[in-house]
VOFI-13499 format. One line per field, with one value per residue: residue in one letter; x, y negated, z of N, C-alpha, C in turn. Coordinates in steps of 0.1 Angstrom, whole numbers. Last residue first. Layout:
% residues N
rest	(A_...)
n_c1	(X_...)
n_c2	(Y_...)
n_c3	(Z_...)
ca_c1	(X_...)
ca_c2	(Y_...)
ca_c3	(Z_...)
c_c1	(X_...)
c_c2	(Y_...)
c_c3	(Z_...)
***
This chain:
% residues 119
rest	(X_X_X_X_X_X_X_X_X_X_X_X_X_X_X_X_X_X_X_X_X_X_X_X_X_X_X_X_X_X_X_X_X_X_X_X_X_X_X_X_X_X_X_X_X_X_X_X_X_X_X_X_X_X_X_X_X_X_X_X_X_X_X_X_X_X_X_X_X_X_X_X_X_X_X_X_X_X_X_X_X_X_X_X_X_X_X_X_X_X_X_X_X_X_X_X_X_X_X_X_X_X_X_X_X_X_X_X_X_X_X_X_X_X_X_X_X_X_X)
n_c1	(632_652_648_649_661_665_670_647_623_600_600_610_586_565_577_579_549_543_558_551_525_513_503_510_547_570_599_627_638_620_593_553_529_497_471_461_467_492_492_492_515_531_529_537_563_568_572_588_606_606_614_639_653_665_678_665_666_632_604_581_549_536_511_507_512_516_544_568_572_567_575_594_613_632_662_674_709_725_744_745_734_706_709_693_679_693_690_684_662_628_600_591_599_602_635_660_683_678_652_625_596_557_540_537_526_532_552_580_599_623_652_675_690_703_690_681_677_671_648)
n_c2	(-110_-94_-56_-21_0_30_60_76_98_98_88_65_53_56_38_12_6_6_-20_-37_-49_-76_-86_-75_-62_-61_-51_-61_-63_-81_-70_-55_-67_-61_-51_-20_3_12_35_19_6_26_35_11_15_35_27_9_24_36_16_3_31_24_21_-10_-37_-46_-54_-71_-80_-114_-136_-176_-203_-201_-193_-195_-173_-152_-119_-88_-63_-35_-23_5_13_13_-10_-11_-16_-4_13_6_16_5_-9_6_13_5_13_-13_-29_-9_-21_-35_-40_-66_-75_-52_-62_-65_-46_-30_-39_-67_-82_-96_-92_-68_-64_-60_-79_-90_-104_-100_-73_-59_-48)
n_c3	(-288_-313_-320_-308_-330_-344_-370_-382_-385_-381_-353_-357_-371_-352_-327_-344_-344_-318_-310_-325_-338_-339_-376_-407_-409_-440_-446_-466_-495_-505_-494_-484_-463_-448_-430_-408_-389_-387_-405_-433_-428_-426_-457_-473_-465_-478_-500_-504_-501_-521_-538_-534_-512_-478_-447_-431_-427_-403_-400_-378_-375_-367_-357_-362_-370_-394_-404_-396_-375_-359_-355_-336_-353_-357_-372_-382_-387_-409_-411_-448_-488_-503_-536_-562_-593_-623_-647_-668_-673_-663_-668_-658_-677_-712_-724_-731_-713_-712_-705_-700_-704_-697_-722_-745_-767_-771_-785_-808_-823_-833_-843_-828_-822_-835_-866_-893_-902_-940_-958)
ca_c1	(622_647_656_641_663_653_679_655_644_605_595_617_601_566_576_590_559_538_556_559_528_524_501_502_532_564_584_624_644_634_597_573_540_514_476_462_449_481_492_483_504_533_526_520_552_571_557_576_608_605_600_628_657_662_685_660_678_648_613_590_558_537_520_499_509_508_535_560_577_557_579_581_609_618_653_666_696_719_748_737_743_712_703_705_677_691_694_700_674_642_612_585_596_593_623_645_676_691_661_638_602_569_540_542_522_524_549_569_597_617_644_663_683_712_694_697_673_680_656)
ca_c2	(-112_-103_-70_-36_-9_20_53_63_101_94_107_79_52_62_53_23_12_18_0_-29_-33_-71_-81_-82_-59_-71_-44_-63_-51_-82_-74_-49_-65_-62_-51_-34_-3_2_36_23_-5_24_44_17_3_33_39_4_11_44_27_-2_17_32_21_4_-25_-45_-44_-71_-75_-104_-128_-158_-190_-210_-182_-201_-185_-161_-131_-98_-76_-41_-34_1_12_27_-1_-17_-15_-19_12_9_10_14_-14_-3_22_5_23_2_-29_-17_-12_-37_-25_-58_-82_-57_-59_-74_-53_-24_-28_-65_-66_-104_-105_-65_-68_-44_-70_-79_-107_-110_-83_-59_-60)
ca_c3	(-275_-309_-323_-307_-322_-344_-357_-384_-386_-396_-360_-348_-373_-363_-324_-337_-355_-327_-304_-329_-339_-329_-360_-399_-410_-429_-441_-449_-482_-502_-501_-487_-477_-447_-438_-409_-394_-378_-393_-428_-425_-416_-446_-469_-457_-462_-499_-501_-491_-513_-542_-536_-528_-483_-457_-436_-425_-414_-402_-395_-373_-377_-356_-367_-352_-389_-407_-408_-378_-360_-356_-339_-344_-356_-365_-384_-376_-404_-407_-441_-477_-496_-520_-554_-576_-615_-633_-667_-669_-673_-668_-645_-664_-700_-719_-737_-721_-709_-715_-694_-711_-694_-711_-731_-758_-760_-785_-799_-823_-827_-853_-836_-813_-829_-852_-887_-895_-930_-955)
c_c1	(614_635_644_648_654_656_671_658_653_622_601_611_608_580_574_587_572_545_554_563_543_518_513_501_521_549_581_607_636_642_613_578_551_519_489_468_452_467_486_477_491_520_523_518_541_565_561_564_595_606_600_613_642_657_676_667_669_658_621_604_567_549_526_511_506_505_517_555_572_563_566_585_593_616_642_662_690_708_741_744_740_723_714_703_692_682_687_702_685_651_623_599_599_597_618_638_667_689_671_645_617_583_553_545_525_519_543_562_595_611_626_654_669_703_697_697_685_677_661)
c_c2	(-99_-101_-82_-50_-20_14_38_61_89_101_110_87_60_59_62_33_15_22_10_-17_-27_-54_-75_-78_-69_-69_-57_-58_-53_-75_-81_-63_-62_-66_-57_-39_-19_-1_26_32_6_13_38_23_6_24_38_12_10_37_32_4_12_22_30_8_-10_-39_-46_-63_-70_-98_-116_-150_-177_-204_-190_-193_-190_-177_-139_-110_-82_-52_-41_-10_3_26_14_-9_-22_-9_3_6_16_13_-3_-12_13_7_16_10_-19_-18_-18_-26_-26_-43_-72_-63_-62_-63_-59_-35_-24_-52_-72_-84_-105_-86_-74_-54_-62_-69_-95_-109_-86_-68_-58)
c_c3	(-271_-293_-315_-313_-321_-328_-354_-372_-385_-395_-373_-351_-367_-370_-339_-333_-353_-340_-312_-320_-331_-331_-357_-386_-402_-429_-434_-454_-467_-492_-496_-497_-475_-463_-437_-422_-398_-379_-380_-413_-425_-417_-432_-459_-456_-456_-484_-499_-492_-501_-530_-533_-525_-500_-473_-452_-424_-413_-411_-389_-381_-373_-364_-364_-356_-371_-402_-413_-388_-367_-360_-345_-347_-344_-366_-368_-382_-391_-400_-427_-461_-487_-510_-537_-571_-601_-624_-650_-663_-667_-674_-649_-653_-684_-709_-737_-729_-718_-718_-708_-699_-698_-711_-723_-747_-759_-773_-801_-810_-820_-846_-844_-819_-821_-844_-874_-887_-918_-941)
***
């Protein structure tokens, strides 16, 4: 029997987990949205900030021209350079604590053009 609906016939699947609508491949491999790398002008800016965050300081990196995967093996690297923890998310590195000496000096060994922003 034939299936009325356009998309393979396919209900409900939990072998592979959360599903791209578009491609209907899993997550991790789906094609149709490629990573694309943020347009930007090539320097990397590291600030401090403490804004809703309850006073706690955090150091945050942006404009790092580089896709998703590789944004975020860049965070490991640099949170594991502080001895500290952090998250990658929506193109900006944000690491617990005033690093940012340290992570400008690991950002110029790296090859990134790296300007102080803000105070």
């Amino acid at each position: 029997m034939k299936s009325k609906s356009g998309n393979g016939g396919l209900v409900y699947s939990t072998e592979h987990g959360r599903t791209c609508p578009d491609c209907r491949q899993p997550v991790a491999a789906c094609a149709c949205k490629q990573a694309v790398v943020p347009a930007g002008d090539g320097i990397v800016r590291v600030s401090r900030d403490t804004k809703s965050r309850g006073g706690k300081c955090v150091t945050v990196i942006k404009g790092v021209l580089l896709e998703a995967a590789a944004l975020a093996a860049l965070g490991k690297k640099l949170k594991a350079a502080c001895g500290t923890g952090g998250t990658t998310k929506d193109g900006v590195i944000e690491i617990q604590g005033d690093h940012c000496e340290l992570v400008m000096a690991r950002l110029k060994a790296e090859g990134f053009t790296v300007k102080r922003a803000g105070g």
